[in-house]
N, C-alpha and C positions, 0 to 999 in steps of 0.2 A: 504494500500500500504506500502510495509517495505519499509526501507531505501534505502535498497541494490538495490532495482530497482524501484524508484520515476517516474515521466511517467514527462517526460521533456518538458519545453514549451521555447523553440527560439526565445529571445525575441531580436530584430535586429532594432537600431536605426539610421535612413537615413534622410538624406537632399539632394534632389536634385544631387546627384550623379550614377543614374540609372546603368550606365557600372560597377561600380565598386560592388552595390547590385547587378546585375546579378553573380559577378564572387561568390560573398558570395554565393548568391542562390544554384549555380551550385557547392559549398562545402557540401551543406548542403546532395543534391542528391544524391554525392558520399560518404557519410556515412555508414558502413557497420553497425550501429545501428541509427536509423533514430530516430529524437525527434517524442514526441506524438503530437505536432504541432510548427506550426513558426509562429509567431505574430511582425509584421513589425511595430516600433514604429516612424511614419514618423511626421517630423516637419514643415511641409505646404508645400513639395516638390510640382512641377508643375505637370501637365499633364503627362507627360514622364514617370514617376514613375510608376502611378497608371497603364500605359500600360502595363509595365516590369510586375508587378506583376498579373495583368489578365491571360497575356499569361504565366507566369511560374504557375499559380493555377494549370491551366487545365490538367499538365502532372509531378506537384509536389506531392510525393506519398504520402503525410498526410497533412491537411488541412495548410492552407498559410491564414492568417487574417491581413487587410490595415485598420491600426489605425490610421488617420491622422487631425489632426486639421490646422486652418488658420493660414499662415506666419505672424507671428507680431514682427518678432525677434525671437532672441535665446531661444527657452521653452523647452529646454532638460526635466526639470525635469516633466513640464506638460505633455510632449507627453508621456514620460516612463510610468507616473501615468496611464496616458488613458489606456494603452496598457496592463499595470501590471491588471487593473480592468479586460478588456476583456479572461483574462490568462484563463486555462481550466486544466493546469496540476497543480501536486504537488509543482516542482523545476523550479525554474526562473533561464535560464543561460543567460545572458543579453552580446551580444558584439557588436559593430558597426559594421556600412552597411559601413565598407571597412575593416574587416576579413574573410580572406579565412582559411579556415579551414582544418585539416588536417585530416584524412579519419576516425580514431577512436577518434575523439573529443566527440562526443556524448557519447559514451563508455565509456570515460575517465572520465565525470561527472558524469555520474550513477556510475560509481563503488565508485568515491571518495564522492559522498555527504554523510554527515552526519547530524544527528538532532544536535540541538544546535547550530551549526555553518553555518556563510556563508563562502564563497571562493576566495580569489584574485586569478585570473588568471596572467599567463603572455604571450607574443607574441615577437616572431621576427620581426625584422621593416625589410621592404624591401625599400630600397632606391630608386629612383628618377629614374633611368634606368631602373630596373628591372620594378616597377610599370608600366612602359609607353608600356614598351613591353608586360604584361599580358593586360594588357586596351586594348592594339594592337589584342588582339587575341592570339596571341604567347601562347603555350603549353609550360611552363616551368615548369621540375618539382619543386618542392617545398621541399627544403631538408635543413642541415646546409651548404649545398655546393653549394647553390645556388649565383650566382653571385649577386653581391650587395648588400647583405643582412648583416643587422646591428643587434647586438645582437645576434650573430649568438646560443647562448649555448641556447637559449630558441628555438630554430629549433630542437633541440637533443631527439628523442623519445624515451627514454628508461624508462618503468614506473617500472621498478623494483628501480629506484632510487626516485621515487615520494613521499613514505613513510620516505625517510630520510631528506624528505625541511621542516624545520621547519621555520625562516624568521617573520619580523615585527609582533605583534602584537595586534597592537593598530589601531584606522580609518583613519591617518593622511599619514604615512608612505609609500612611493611607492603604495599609492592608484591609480587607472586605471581602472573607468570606461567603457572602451573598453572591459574587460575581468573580467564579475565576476558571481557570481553565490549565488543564496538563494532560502531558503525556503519559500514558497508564503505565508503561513501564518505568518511567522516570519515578512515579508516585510509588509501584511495587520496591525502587530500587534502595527508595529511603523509609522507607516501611509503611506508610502511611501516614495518618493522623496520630498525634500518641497521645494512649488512653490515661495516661496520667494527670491528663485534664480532663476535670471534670467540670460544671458549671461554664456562666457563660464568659468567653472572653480570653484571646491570646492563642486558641489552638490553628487557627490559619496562619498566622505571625510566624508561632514555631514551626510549623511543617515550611512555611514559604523559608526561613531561613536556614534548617535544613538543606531542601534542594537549591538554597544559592551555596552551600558547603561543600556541595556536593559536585559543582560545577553546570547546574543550570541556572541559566541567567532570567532575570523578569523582563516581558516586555510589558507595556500598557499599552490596554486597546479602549479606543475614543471614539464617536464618530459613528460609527458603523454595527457595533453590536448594542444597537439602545434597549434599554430593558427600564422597568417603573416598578419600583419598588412600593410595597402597599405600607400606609400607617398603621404602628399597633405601638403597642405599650412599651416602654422601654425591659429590657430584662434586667434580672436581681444583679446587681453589679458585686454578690457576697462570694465571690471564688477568685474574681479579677488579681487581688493579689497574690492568693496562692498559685493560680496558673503564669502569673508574670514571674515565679520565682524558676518555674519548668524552662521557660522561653528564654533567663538569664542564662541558665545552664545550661543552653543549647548555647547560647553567643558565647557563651567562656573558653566551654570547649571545644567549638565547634563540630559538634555533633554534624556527623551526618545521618544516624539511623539511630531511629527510638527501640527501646527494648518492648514495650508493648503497642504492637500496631496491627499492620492487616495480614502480616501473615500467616495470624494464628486462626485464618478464617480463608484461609487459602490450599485447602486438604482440597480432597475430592468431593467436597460436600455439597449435593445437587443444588441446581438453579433453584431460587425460591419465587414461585407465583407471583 
């Protein structure tokens, strides 16, 4: 598989917020280049989930995979790892289950991945009215003109300016899990996520400065992969320190591979529905 067109796997990570993964779902549909699959990286959501995702399989036009482990708390980095194990494509584009997507997002990542490197995304945040009204149902289009919408210059698709963002980098800097993108062996090659962190805050930081230890470089992508971020609640900021103490230890030592990551979910263990 060359670069230039890697077969992309959607990896979509949800808790418990079903209305807001359907409006992701229904970005991913309207895709005029559709990933090679979506792999739902869910964090012990309820019942309501697994519905959403049943009924969006049956009429989603490339396979839809529910990766979910029990609620014990915050295990972003454990659900990711599960999810990154079950992967089936080349390019991991990783954003949360509340980005909506904008119609050549997929496009946008196949043209820009390159070997060596992974990718900070960015997204438009859509404020607190605008969200309520798309949750509502409401058909609004999705532009920089859109009402309520914060960050507005990351709404701006024009990818002829994509090639000129060049922007932090190092793994610390305007890091944003929400929106990023690698290559699946580069992410096997530093183990993944490490489960060492728990709660929210610092496990994409760590893993991005990891694979810069490692020798893959960050690029950022502008312009061209616009994606809108939905409003919600801020999370418990009660782990931030103890995960920033993991993330120290990575930049001291520089780590390149965590002791607990993905490939203790990397046996022979069948694909999960």
């Amino acid at each position: 598989m060359s670069d230039a067109r890697p077969r992309i796997s959607l990896l979509v990570a949800t808790y418990n917020w079903p209305r807001a993964l359907e409006l992701v779902l229904d970005s991913v549909r309207g895709q005029g280049m559709l990933p090679f699959e979506v792999v739902i990286a869910d964090d012990g959501s309820r019942d309501e989930t697994r519905t959403l995702i049943d009924r969006v399989r049956a009429t989603l036009p490339v396979p839809l995979v529910h990766v979910w482990h029990e609620d014990t708390g915050f295990r972003l980095a454990a659900i990711r790892n599960r999810a990154i194990a079950q992967t089936r494509g080349d390019y991991i584009v990783q954003i949360d289950g509340d980005i909506v997507l904008h119609p050549r997002f997929i496009e946008a990542h196949t043209a820009f991945a390159r070997r060596g490197s992974w990718v900070q995304g960015s997204r438009a945040l859509i404020e607190r009215p605008t969200t309520e009204r798309l949750l509502a149902g409401e058909r609004l289009r999705l532009w920089p003109f859109t009402p309520a919408l914060n960050t507005r210059q990351n709404a701006l698709y024009a990818p002829w300016l994509t090639s000129l963002v060049k922007g932090p980098t190092d793994g610390m800097t305007r890091i944003r899990g929400a929106h990023m993108a690698f290559w699946r062996d580069d992410l096997l090659r530093v183990n993944g996520y490490d489960e060492a962190i728990e709660g929210w805050g610092r496990e994409d930081s760590e893993l991005a400065t990891r694979l810069i230890h490692s020798g893959v470089v960050r690029r950022n992508l502008k312009f061209s992969a616009v994606c809108y971020h939905l409003w919600h609640k801020q999370a418990s900021f009660d782990a931030v320190d103890r995960n920033h103490e993991v993330l120290l230890r990575t930049v001291r030592e520089r780590r390149t591979r965590c002791d607990r990551g993905v490939d203790q979910y990397l046996s022979s263990a069948p694909r999960v529905a």
